[in-house]
C-alpha positions as CSV (number, residue, x, y, z in Angstrom):
1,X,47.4,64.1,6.2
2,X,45.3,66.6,4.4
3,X,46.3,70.1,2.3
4,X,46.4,72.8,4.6
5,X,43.4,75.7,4.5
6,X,43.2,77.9,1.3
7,X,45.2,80.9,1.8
8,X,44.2,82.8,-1.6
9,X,40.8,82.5,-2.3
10,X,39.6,85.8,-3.8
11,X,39.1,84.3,-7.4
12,X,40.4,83.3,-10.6
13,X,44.6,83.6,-9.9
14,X,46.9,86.1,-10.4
15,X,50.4,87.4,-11.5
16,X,52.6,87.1,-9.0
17,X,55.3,84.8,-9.4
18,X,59.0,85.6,-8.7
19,X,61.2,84.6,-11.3
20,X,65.4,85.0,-10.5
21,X,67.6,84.1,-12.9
22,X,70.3,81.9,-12.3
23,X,73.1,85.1,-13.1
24,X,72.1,87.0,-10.8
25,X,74.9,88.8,-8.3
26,X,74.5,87.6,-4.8
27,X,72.8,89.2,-1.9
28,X,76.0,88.1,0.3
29,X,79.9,87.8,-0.4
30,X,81.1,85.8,2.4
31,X,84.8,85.1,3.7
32,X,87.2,82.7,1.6
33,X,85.3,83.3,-1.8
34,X,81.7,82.1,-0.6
35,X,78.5,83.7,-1.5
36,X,74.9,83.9,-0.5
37,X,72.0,84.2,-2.7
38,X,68.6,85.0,-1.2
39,X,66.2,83.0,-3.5
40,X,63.0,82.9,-1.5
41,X,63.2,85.1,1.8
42,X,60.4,84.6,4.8
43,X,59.0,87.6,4.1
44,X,58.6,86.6,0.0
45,X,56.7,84.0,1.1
46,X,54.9,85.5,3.9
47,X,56.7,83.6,6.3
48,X,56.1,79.9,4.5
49,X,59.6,79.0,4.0
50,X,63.2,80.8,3.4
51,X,65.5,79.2,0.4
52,X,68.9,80.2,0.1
53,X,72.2,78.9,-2.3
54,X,75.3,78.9,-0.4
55,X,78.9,78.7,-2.1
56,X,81.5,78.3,0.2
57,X,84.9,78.4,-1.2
58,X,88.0,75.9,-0.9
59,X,88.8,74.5,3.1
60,X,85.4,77.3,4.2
61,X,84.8,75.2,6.9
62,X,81.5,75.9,9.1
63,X,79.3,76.2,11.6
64,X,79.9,73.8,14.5
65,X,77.3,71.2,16.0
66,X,73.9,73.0,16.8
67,X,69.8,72.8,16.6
68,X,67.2,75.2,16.1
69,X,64.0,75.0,18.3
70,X,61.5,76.8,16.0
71,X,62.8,76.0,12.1
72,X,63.8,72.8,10.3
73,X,66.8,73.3,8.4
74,X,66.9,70.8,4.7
75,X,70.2,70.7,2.9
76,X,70.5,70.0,-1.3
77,X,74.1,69.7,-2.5
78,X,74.9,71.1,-5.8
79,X,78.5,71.1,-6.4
80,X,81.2,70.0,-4.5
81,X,81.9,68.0,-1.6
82,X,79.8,69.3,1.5
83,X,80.7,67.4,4.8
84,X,77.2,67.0,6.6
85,X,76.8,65.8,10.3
86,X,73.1,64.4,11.0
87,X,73.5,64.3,14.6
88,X,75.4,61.1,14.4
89,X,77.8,60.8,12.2
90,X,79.9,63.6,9.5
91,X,79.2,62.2,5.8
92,X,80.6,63.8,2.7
93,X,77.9,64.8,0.4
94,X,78.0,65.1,-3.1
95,X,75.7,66.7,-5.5
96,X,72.0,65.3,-5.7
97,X,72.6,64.3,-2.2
98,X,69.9,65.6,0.8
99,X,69.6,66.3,4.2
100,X,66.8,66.5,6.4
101,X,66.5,68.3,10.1
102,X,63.8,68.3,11.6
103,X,63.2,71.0,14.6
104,X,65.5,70.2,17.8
105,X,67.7,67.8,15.3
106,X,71.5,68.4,16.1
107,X,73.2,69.6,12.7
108,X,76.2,71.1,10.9
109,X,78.1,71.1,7.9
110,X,81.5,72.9,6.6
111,X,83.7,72.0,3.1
112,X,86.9,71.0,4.1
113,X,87.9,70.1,0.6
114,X,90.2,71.7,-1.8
115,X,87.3,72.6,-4.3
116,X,84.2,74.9,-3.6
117,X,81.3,73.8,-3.1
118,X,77.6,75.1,-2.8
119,X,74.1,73.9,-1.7
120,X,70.6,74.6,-1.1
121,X,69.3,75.3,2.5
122,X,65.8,75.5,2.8
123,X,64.2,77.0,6.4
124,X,60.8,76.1,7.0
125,X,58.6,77.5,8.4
126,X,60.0,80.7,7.0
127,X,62.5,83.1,9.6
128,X,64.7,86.1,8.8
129,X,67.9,84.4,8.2
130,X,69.2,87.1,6.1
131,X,70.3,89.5,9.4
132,X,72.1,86.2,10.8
133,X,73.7,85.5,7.1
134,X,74.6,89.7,7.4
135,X,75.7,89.6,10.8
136,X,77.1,86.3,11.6
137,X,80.6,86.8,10.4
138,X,81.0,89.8,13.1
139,X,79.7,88.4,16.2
140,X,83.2,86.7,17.1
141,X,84.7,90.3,18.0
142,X,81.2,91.1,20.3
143,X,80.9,90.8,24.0
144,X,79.8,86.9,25.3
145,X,76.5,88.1,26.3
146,X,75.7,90.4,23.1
147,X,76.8,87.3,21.0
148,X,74.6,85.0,22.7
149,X,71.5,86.9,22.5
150,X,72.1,87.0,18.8
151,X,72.5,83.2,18.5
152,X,69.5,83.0,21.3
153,X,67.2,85.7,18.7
154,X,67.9,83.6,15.6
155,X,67.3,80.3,17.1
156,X,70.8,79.1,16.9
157,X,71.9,76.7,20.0
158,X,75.6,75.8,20.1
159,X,76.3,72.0,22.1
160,X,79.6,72.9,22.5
161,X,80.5,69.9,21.2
């Protein structure tokens, strides 16, 4: 394996970092006292990666078994008990703990515990998970066929299981 092609190679460096402190409000308030924060969006990083903190609040549950086709999906606990499914079997993850999926690799995760909770999820390559973050929430009250076009559009495949 080598490093990929230079992608800035017009001279010296520049000033362009992002800095975001670690008090700043949320992009998303979510149901049961959960929160989104958009750290590092696709389009930040010119479509490189998308890295988000999650909060979910006490018993939040989640989203049920799935697998994206396009994005792998990495998950860093911070606080709390998360309950992560790698395709095989649910594990409750602690902070420092780390997940891995890979593109097509069946997922989920929810906090059923009585504390809340929050994580990392990093997208990579970069997509524009901020609509489905936004919109997500709604889509249980849409028509079956509207609802699965959004879950087709943002590379989101249910098992059903």
């Amino acid at each position: 394996m080598s490093y990929p092609e230079s992608v800035y190679t017009p001279g010296a460096g520049e000033i362009s970092a992002r800095y975001r402190p670690a008090d700043t409000a949320p992009d998303l308030l979510t149901r049961g006292g959960g929160s989104t924060h958009y750290l590092a969006t696709s389009e930040s990083t010119h479509g490189e990666f998308g890295l988000y903190r999650i909060t979910m609040g006490p018993k939040a549950g989640g989203p049920a078994e799935h697998f994206h086709r396009s994005i792998s999906e990495s998950f860093f606990v911070l606080d709390g008990t998360v309950r992560i499914y790698d395709g095989e079997r649910w594990t409750d993850a602690t902070a420092g703990d780390f997940l891995y999926v890979p593109q097509g690799g069946l997922h989920a995760f929810r906090n059923d515990s009585e504390e809340p909770a929050s994580m990392l999820l990093l997208f990579t390559p970069g997509a524009p998970r901020e609509e489905y973050f936004e919109t997500v929430g709604k889509v249980s009250d849409w028509p079956e066929k509207e609802r699965a076009e959004f879950f087709i559009k943002h590379d989101t495949h249910w098992t059903g299981r």
